[in-house]
Structure formats: C-alpha cells, structure tokens
N, C-alpha and C positions, 0 to 999 in steps of 0.2 A: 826566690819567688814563693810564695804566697801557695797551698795547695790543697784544695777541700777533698780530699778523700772520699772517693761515693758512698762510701760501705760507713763513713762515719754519719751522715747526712739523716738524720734521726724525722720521721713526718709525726706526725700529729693531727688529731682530730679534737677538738674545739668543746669551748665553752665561756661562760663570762659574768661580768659582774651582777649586781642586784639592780645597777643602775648603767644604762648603755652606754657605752664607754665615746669619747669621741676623740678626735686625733687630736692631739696639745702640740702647738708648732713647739719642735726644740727649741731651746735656750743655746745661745752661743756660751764659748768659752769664756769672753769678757764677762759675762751676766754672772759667772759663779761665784754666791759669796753664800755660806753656812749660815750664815749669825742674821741675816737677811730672810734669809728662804727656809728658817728652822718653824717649827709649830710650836714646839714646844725646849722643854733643855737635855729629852732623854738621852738623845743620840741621832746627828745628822749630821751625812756626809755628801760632800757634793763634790766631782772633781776630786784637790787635791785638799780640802778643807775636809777638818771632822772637828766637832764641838758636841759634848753633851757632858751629861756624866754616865751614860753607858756606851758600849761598844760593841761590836760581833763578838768580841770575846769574852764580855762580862757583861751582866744585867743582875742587878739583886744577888750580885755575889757568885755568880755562876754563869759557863758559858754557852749561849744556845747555840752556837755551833758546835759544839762537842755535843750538845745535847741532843742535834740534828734538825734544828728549829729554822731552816732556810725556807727563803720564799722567791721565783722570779714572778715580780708582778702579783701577788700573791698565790701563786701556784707551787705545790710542792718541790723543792727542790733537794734531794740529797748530794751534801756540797763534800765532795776530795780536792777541789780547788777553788779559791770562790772566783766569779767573775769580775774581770781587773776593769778599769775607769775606761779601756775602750768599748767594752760592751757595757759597762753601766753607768746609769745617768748618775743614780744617786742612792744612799740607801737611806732605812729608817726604821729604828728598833719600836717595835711596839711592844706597850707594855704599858696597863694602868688604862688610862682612859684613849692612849691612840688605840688600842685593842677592840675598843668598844664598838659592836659594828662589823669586827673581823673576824670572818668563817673558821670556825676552827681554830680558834688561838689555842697557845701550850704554854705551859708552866715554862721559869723562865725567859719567856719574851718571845717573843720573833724577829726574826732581821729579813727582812723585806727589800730587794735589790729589787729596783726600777730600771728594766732596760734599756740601753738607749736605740730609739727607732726611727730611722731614716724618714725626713721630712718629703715636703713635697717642692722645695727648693735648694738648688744649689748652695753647699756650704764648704767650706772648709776651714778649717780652725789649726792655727799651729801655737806651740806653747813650746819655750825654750827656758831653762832656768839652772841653778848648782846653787850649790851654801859652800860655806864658807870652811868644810873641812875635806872641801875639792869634790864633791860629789857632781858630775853633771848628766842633764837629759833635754829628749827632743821628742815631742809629741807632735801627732799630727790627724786632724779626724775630720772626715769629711762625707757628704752628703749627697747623692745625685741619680734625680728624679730620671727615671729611663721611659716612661711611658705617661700620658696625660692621667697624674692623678692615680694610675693604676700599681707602678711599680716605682720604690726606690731602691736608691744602694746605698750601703753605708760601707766605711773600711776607714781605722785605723792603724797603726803605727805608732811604736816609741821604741826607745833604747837608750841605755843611758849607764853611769855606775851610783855605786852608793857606799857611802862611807861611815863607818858607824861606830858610837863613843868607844868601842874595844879596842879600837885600831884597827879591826878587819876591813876588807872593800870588797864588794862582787858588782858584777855586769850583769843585765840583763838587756831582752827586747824580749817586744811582747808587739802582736798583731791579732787583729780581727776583722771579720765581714757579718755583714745582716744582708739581707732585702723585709721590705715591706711590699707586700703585693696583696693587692685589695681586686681580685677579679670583680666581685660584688660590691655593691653601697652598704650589705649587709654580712659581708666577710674579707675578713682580713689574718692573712697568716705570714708570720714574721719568723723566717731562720737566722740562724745564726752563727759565728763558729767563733772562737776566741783562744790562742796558747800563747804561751810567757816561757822563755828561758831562761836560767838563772846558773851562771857561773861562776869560775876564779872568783867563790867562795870560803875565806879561810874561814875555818872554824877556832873560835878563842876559849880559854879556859872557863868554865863554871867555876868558883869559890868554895869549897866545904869544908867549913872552919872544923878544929879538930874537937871543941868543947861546945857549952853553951855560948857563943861568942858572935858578934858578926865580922867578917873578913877585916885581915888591917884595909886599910886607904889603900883603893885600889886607882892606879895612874891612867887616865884617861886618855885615847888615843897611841897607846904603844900595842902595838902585836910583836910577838917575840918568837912567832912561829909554833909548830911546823912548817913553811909554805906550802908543803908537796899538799897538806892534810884540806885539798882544795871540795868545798861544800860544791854537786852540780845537778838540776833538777829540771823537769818538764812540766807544767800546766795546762790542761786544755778543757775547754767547755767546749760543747757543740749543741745542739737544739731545735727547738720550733715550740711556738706562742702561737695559738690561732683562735682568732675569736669572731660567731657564728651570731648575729641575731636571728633567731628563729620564727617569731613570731606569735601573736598571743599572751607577747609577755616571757615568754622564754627564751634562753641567752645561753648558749655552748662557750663555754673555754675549756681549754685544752694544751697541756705542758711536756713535751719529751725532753729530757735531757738528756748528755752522756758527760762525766764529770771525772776525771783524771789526773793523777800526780807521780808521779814516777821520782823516785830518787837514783839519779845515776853513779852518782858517791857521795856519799853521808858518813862524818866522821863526829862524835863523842870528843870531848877534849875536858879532862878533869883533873882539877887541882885539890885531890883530899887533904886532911890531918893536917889542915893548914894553922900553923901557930901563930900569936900575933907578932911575934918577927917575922914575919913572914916566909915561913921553911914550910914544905908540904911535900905532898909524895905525890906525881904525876904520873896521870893514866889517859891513854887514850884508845880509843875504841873505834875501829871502822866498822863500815855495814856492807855488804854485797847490794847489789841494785834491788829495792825495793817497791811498792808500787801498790797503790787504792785506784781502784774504779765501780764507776758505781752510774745505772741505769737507771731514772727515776723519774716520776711525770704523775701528772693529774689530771683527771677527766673530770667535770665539773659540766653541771645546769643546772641555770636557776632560773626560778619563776616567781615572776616580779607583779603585783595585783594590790589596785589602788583602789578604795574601796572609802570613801568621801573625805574623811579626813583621818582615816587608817592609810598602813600601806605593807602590804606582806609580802614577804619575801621569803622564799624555800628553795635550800639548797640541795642539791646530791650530787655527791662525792664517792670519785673511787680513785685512790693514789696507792702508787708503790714503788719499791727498790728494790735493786739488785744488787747487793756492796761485794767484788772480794778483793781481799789483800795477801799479800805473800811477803815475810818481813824476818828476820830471825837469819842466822847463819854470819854472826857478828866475829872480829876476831878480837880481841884487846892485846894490850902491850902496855906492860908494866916499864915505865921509864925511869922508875926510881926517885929518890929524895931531890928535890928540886926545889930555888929559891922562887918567889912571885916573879922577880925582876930574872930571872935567869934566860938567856939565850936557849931556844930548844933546833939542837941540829942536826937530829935522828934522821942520817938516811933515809931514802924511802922503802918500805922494807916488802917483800912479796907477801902479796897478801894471799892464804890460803881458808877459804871460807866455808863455812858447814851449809849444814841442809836448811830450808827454809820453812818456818809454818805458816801454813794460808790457811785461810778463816775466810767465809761466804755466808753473808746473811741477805735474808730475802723478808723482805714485810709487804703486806697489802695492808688496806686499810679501807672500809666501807664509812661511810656519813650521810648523815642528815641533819640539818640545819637551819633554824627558822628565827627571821628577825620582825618584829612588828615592833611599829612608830603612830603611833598615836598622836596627831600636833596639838600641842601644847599639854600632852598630858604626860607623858615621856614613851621608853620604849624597852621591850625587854627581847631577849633570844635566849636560847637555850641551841645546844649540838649534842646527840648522842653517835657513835663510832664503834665500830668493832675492828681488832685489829689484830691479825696474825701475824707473829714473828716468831722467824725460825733463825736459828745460826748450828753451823757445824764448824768444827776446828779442826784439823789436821796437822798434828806436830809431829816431827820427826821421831820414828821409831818409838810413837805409840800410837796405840788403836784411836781412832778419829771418835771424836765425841759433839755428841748434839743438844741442843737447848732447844724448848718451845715457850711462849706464852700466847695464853688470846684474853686479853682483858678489855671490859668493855670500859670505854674511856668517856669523859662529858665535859660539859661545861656549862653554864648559865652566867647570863648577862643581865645586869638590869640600870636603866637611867631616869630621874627626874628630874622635873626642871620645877622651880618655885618664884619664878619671874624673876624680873631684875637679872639677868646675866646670871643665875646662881642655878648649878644641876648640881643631883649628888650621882653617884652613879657605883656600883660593885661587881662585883665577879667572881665565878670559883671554877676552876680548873684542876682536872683531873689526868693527867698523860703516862704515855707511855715515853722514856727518853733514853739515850747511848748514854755515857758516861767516861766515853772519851776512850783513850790510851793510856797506857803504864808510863812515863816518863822516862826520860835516857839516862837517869843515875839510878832507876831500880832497877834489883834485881833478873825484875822478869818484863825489863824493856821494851817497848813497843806492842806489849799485850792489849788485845781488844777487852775490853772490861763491860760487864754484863749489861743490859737493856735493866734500866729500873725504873722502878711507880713513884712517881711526882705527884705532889699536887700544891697549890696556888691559891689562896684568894686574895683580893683585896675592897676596899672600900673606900671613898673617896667624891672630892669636891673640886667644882670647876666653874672661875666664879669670870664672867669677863667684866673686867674694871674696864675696856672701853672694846670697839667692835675690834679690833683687833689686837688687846692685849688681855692675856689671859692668865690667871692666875688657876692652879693645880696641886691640889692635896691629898694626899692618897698613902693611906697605911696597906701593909702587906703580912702576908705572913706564906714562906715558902718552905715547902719539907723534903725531902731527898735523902734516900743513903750516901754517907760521907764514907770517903775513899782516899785514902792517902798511905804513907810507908807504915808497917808494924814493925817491931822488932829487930825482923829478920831483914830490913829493908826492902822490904816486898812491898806494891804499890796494891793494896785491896781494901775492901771494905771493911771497916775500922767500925762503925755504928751507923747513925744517924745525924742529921743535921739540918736544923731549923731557922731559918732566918727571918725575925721581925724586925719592920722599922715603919721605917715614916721617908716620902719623899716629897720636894716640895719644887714647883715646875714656874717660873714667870717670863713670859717670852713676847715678845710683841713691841711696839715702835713706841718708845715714850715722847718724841715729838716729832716732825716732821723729817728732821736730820738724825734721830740718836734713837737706835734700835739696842735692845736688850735682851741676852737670853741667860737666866742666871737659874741656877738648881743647888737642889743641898738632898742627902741620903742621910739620915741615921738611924743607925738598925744594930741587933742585938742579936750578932748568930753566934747560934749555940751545937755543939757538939754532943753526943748521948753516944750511951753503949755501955757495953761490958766495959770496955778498955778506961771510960771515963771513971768510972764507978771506980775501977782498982786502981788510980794512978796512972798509967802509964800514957793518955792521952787527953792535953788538954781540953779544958770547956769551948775555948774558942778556936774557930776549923782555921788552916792553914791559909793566909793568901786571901782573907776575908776582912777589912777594913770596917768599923766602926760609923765611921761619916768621911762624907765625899765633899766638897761644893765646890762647883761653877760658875763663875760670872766672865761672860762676854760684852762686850761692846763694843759700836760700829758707828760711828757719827761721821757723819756728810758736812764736812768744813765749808763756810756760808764763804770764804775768801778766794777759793780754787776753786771754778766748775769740775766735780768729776773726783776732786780728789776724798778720801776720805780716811780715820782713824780709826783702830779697831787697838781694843785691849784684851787681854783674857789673864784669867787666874782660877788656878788651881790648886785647889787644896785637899788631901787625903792624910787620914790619920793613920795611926801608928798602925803595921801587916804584922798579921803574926805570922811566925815563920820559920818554925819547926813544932812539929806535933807536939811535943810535951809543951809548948807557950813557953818555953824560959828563954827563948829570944823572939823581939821585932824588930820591926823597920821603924826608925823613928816616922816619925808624923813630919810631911811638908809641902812645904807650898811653890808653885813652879809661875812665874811670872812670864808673860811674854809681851813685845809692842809690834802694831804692825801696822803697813799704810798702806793704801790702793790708789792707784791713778788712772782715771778711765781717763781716755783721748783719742783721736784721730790720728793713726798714722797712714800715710799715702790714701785718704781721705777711707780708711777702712777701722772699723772697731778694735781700740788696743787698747791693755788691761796691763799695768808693771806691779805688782806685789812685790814688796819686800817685809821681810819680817825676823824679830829677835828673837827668837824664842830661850827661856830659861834667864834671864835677864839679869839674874843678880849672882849666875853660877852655879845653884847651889849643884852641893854633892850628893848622890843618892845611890842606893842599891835597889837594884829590881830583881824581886825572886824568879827564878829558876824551879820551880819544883822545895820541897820543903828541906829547906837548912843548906842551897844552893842558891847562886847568887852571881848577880853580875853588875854593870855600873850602867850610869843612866847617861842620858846626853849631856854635855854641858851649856855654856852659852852658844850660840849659835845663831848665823844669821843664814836668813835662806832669801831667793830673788828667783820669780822666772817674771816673763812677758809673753801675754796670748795676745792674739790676733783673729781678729774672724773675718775672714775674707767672702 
C-alpha cells in the first residue's frame, strides 16, 4: 500500500506566470504522440515517446542535469531523481528560441518537466506493452474529481522488467499521487508525491581496450555474470506547486521540492587491458549504500502591466537548495586475467566497507527579471541574479574543507520580427553550474566536482513558412571548463572548452495527414589548456560529436480511420573517445518504423503502437566515460496498447 509520510509532505507558498495561467484539460493516454505535439526538433518527450536531437542529458554537447538546469513547470527544481511519466506529463528542453521569454534561462539549456495535474473529470488510462527481448510492463493512471471543481486526485501505478542489449534485466515499480485543490477561483495548489524501485539489477562489464583501439565485437544480449553483483535503488520526489493570482496584475508561484536517490547495492563491473582477442583483466568494485538528497523550491512574483500596445512584465525571484550526499567506502576485487566470453563464478564474497565522504552544498539565489513586447515591433528582456554557494566536504580522516562563491550571473534577450513570418532573435547567458560527478573507472570515483562559470550566447532566425510550420536557425557559441581523466586517471579539470555551431529546427504539419519534425547540429568543440598546448590532450573534448540530424515522420493513412505511419532517422557522427583523440566511435545512422492505431475498444479510446527500432541492426558502441565502452541496442521491436477509460 501506497504511504505519504507527513514529515515528507513539503507546503509551499506561491507564485506564477507573466501571463495567468488557466487549467488545460489533460490529454489521455491515446492522444500521446511526440512528432505531433513537438514545437520544434530540440527535445520532446511525452509519455513513452522522446524525439529531438537533444535530451536531459545532452544539449550543445553538455548535460543540464548534471549541470543542475531542472525546472517543475518552470520553477526551480534541484533534480537527485528526475520525475517518472506518472507524475509527468511531458518534458521540453529549452534552448535557442524556446528560451525566448523564459525567466531565467542558464547556459546549456533547461529541461522543463510539466506536471501532470488532475483534471476535473473522471479518467483512467491503462497501458500494457514488452519488446521483443522479453521486456514487459503495466501502467495505470488515473483521475478523480472529489469536490465540485474544487479538488482532484490523481494516482498512478506501474511495474514491469527491462531488458537491455548487454544481456542484463532488472524490475521495477514505481507509484504516485497529486491532488489539485483550487479553494479559490484565484488559487490553486497542487502536491504531490512520486517513488520508483529498481531491482535484480545485474551490473555488465564496461570495455577498456588495452591501447588506442576500440573493443573487439562485443555479443549482444549474453550476460555472463556475476549474478549475485545485483544493481538495487530508491527514487522519490515529493512536493507542492501553488499558484496565487493576486491582483493588480500580480501572480504568486511557488515550488517546494524534496528529491532523493539512494543506492542500496551498486556494483562497478570492469573489463581492462582488453586485447583485440579478446583477453583482459577483470575488476569489479562494490559500494556500500549510498544516497543524494536534496531540498529545493522557488518563490516567484510577477507583475504583469499592459500599457496599449506594450506589455511588461517583472519578475522576483528567490530560489534555493539544500544537496547532501554520502558515497565513498567502496571495496574492489581483482578477479584476474579473464576472456570477454568467459563465464564469471566468483562466489559471493563478504563485503567489508570503509568510511564514507559526505559533501552538503547549500545555494540561494536572488533575481530580477523583466520582459517587454512591443506588437509588432519585437521584444527584449534582460535578468540580473546574485547567487551564494557554499559546499563543505567531509572525507574520511581528513580535516573537512569548504568552498564559496557569490558571482553575480545575467542574461539578455532580444527579438525582431520584419513581417512575413520572419523574426531574428539572440541571447547571452552568463551562469553559475555543477559539473557533475567523477565517473565509476576514475580514480576518485563518485567525487562531486566543483560549481563552475558558464556562459552562452547565441543568435538566430525563425521564419514561419505557414501558421504552423516553422523553420529555425540559430548559431551558438558555449564555454565551460572541461573535465575529464589526466594522466593519473583522475577525473578533473583538464582546461577549457568551447563549443560552436549552427543548429537547424523544421517542425510543423506539411499537409493535412503528414507531420514533420526534422533538425541537424553542426558544431566545432574545442578543447584549450595547458594540457592541449603540451600534447597530452586532444583538441576535441571527449563524447562531443561534430553533427547530429533528425528526421521524424507521422502520416495519417487516408485508407484506415485512425491508423497512421511514423518514421525516424538518426544520425550522429564520429565521438571522440579518449582524451588524447586517437580513437572514436565511428559515425552512424540508427533507422526505425513505426505504426499507431487509434480505435474503439469496448466503445472506449484505444491506441496499439508497435515499433522497429534500429531497423537495419546496425552495431554500435556507446561511451561509458572516456576510453570505456559498452554496446547499443540492436534491432528491436517494441508494442504496448493504451486505453482511456
């Protein structure tokens, strides 16, 4: 049974948008399709669909969750686990002209999860599905109005396994609850709670060739053990959204989170000095229970003032966090000379675990923010920010050490329009950002790695070839210290690293059945520093691809009411993928087909998805960390059926 904890139950006091917000009836299950409901080709995910050529975990070559660029509804969110498809509707990386408009953007992008919030009608939605390398699951999400218009309830449910190109398989379930209670015409505050279990998780080897080389052909779908070396973890979000019309033009929102990930057994599994016969030396490494949590929310008003064919808007902002972790006290085991294909039947052996180091950072962050729109003349904003961050470290049997910074951070916006569908529009961003963790084959494994100065601009054009399709071009240029292994195989700051390109967005319906959303990146990152200067670190950063592109399709067969085609292709060029550049990932292109059938079943909305993805097999390695390495999926065919009852 299902159990909300008081002492987790987080309130919140309010705040909202420039423009009042009003309820949007939920979308059922049947209705979800990405390539339909995308704006553009950056990044949208809806459900069990993602299509873009960015992700939560990559935008212009870099990750804004590691870089701590989370938003619920656009309110602060410091993410230890993000929230899973029961609590959210949908996400959407911003970045470039979706940015345009939005309080506070950061270098890097945003990723912006839309919650999902309980309507004012009865719903339930279930969704059953597996692929074809035996994966299966059962969703179930539903809706129910308790009071006239005043309160709903939402709750969730799924569980299911998953099975993945290494040969390994884990189980999960995951559950949630909301209400929407609106005492007021003029407030509305929305909690929530959300956790995910994650088990009989084997952990498979990473590849670490012994020279410059990439791994031999690694066999898709064999695990060969450990069994015992089972991966086991907790998720949970919990929360409250509340938003405040105040009057006069001013608008309260308001964000508490509380955001958690615990590992309850986490094991390393590495295949070094691997030759291309395949002979290497196995290591594997457990962890004792580890754990991130983190306190985090935004208080927000704005003042919203129209002024004849102006319209201004000014924000104040105060957001902050509370991160700590405890992680360290690892044990490893040298297994010796072992072949790729070898059987691994190492006992389970007692594990005896060292001390742990916890690390606690705290940031507040003050703002101001103002956007003005002028019709038809365009519109500009600017944001200035102060932002305190502290962290302390605590390692075992040394003296505890602490970090400050308070740098004042900004940003400027600006848009024109020159009739005919055609705006240009720029930006320059200035932040303060995380930069992630040390990786599980360095040295100094699971290390929090320092808070560093970003900054971002770009420039760019947005032309609509008809009222709903639009064309998008936007050059960037993104700077950041770059961080990856030295020498010593330590995972730290290596130099600098700059990335320019060009991105190109066309998304919109080309006729009345056959939607498009098709993109392309090409960019030019570059590495700097000492290290580059003497040799020992290539010009181009680790795990940084040259050009990306995208093309989806979704056409509405004029033969079948209901049914329709969708295609996608993907293509990424060659990763470089060890610091000195003397190996990559070749370049390739990953094809998939796929069909929808909306219909009537028991006179209620149902939706059958099947889909091929990888389509012509190819083989591929996907980095791991630099000069590590694992396999990608191959062909595969996936199928559920939703229902909205």
């Amino acid at each position: 049974m299902l159990k909300l904890p008081g002492s987790t139950i987080l309130l919140a006091m309010l705040a909202a948008p420039a423009v009042a917000q009003t309820l949007v009836p939920a979308q059922g299950r049947t209705d979800e399709n990405a390539v339909r409901q995308a704006e553009d080709a950056f990044g949208t995910s809806v459900g069990r669909e993602t299509i873009g050529l960015y992700n939560a975990s990559s935008v212009r070559g870099f990750s804004p969750i590691a870089a701590g660029n989370a938003r619920i509804d656009g309110l602060y969110f410091d993410q230890a686990w993000g929230p899973s498809a029961r609590i959210r509707r949908s996400t959407t990386i911003r970045v470039g002209i979706s940015a345009q408009g939005y309080p506070f953007p950061a270098p890097t992008g945003i990723v912006d999860y839309s919650l999902r919030k309980p309507g004012e009608a009865r719903k339930l939605a279930v969704l059953a599905g597996g692929d074809s390398y035996g994966a299966a699951y059962l969703e179930a999400d539903g809706e129910l109005p308790l009071g006239e218009r005043a309160l709903s309830l939402g709750i969730g449910a799924a569980l299911g396994t998953n099975e993945y190109p290494n040969g390994t398989d884990s189980r999960y379930r995951n559950a949630a609850l909301s209400l929407r209670w609106r005492p007021l015409a003029a407030l509305e505050i929305v909690p929530f709670w959300n956790r995910m279990e994650t088990y009989d998780d084997e952990k498979a080897p990473s590849y670490l060739p012994a020279g410059p080389v990439l791994p031999p052909r690694i066999t898709r779908r064999r695990f060969l053990g450990p069994d015992w070396a089972d991966y086991r973890s907790t998720g949970m979000n919990v929360g409250m959204l509340a938003t405040r019309q105040a009057g006069a033009g001013w608008t309260l929102r308001a964000g508490l989170f509380r955001s958690q990930y615990e590992d309850h057994s986490a094991f390393t599994h590495l295949l070094t000095e691997l030759t291309p016969d395949g002979r290497g030396r196995r290591r594997l490494i457990a962890d004792p229970p580890s754990g991130t949590m983190s306190t985090s929310g935004e208080l927000r008003a704005t003042k919203v003032l129209a002024e004849g064919p102006r319209l201004h808007s000014l924000h104040l902002s105060l957001r902050g966090r509370d991160r700590e972790r405890h992680y360290d006290g690892s044990q490893a085991f040298d297994l010796g000379p072992s072949a790729m294909d070898a059987p691994v039947s190492l006992p389970k052996p007692e594990f005896r675990f060292g001390p742990q180091t916890r690390d606690r950072t705290r940031q507040t962050t003050t703002g101001v923010a103002y956007e003005g729109r002028w019709r038809d003349l365009g519109e500009i904003g600017f944001g200035l920010q102060k932002t305190d961050y502290r962290k302390a470290l605590h390692k075992p049997g040394l003296a505890g050490a602490t970090a400050r910074d308070q740098p004042w951070l900004y940003n400027a916006t600006a848009a024109l329009p020159f009739g005919s569908g055609l705006v240009a529009f720029g930006s320059f961003t200035r932040g303060l950002e995380e930069s992630g963790v040390a990786p599980s084959n360095a040295v100094n494994r699971n290390e929090l790695l320092p808070a560093i100065r970003t900054t971002q601009g770009d420039l760019g054009l947005r032309y609509a070839l008809t009222r709903d399709m639009k064309l998008v071009g936007t050059v960037f240029d993104l700077r950041k210290p770059y961080f990856n292994f030295d020498a010593a195989n330590r995972y730290a700051q290596l130099g600098d690293v700059q990335n320019r390109g060009l991105e190109l967005s066309l998304a919109g319906p080309l006729t009345p059945r056959l939607n498009l959303v098709a993109g392309a990146v090409l960019s030019r990152p570059r590495a700097t520093g000492e290290g580059v200067r003497l040799g020992r670190v290539g010009q181009q950063p680790v795990g940084m691809s040259r050009r990306s592109v995208e093309l989806n399709l979704d056409w509405r067969t004029p033969w079948l009411e209901g049914l329709s085609l969708d295609m996608s292709a993907s293509h990424s060029g060659a990763l470089m993928a060890t610091v000195d550049n003397r190996v990559a990932i070749p370049a390739r292109t990953l094809v998939s087909l796929s069909s929808r059938y909306r219909f009537r079943l028991l006179e209620r909305p149902a939706s059958l998805r099947v889909a091929l993805s990888n389509l012509f097999d190819t083989y591929g390695l996907e980095l791991r960390g630099a000069g590590a390495y694992d396999v990608i999926n191959g062909r595969l065919v996936q199928a559920y059926l939703s229902v909205d009852i």
